[in-house]
N, C-alpha and C positions, 0 to 999 in steps of 0.2 A: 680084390680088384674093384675099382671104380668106375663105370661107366657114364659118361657125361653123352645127351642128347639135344639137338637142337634142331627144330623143323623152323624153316620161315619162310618167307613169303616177298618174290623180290618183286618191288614195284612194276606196274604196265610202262610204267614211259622211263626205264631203266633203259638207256640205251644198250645194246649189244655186249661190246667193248666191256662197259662197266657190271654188267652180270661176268661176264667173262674174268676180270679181273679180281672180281670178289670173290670167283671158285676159287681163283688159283692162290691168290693169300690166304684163304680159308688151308687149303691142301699143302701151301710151303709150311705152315706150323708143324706137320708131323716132320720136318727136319729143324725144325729154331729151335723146337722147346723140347730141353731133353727127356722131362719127364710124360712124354705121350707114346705108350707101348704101341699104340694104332690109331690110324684117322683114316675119315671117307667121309666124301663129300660130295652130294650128287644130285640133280636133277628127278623128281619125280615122273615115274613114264605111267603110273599104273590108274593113273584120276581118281584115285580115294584118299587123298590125304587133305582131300576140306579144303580152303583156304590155302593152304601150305604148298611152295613149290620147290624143294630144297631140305634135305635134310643134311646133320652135319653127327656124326658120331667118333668119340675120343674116347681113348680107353688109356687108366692110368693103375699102376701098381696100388696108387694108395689117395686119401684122402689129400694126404702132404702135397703129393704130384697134380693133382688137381688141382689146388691152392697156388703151387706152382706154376701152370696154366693159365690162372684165372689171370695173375700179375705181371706175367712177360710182357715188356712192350710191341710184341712181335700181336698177340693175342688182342691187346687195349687197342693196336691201329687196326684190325680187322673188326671189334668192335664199332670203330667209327662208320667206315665202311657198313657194315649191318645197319647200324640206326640211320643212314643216306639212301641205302638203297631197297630196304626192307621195309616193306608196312605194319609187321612186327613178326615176333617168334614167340616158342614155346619154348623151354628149358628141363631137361629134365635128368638129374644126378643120383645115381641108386646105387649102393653097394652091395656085391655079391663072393 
């Protein structure tokens, strides 16, 4: 199993709407991309995550499905989306 992680951080002058819009692209993925065993996507409530307000976690059978992932255009337009409305992310991919 593969586990992909992603903390980031959505801009202050992000209007409403457009954080809003970015969970829910973030969160249609686990139905576009067949190889995503799990996804969650979600608001930090807890104030210890630094910088970061937003985490994003996917979970994939395998290396391949992640790779898979990476190249969906479902995925590439939610990238966009992050670099507009994010001030940046962390990434982090571990197999277990």
């Amino acid at each position: 199993m593969v586990d992909h992680l992603v903390f980031f951080a959505v801009r202050e002058e992000t209007a409403q709407e457009a954080a809003e819009d970015l969970l829910s692209s973030i969160q249609a993925l686990k139905d576009e991309v067949s190889s995503a065993v799990d996804l969650s996507v979600g608001e930090d409530f807890s104030g210890r995550s630094g910088e970061y307000t937003h985490a994003l976690f996917v979970r994939f059978e395998d290396r391949d499905g992640l790779q898979e992932y990476m190249q969906h255009p479902a995925h590439l337009t939610v990238v966009e989306k992050l670099d507009e409305r994010t001030t940046g992310r962390i990434v982090v991919d571990y197999e277990f």
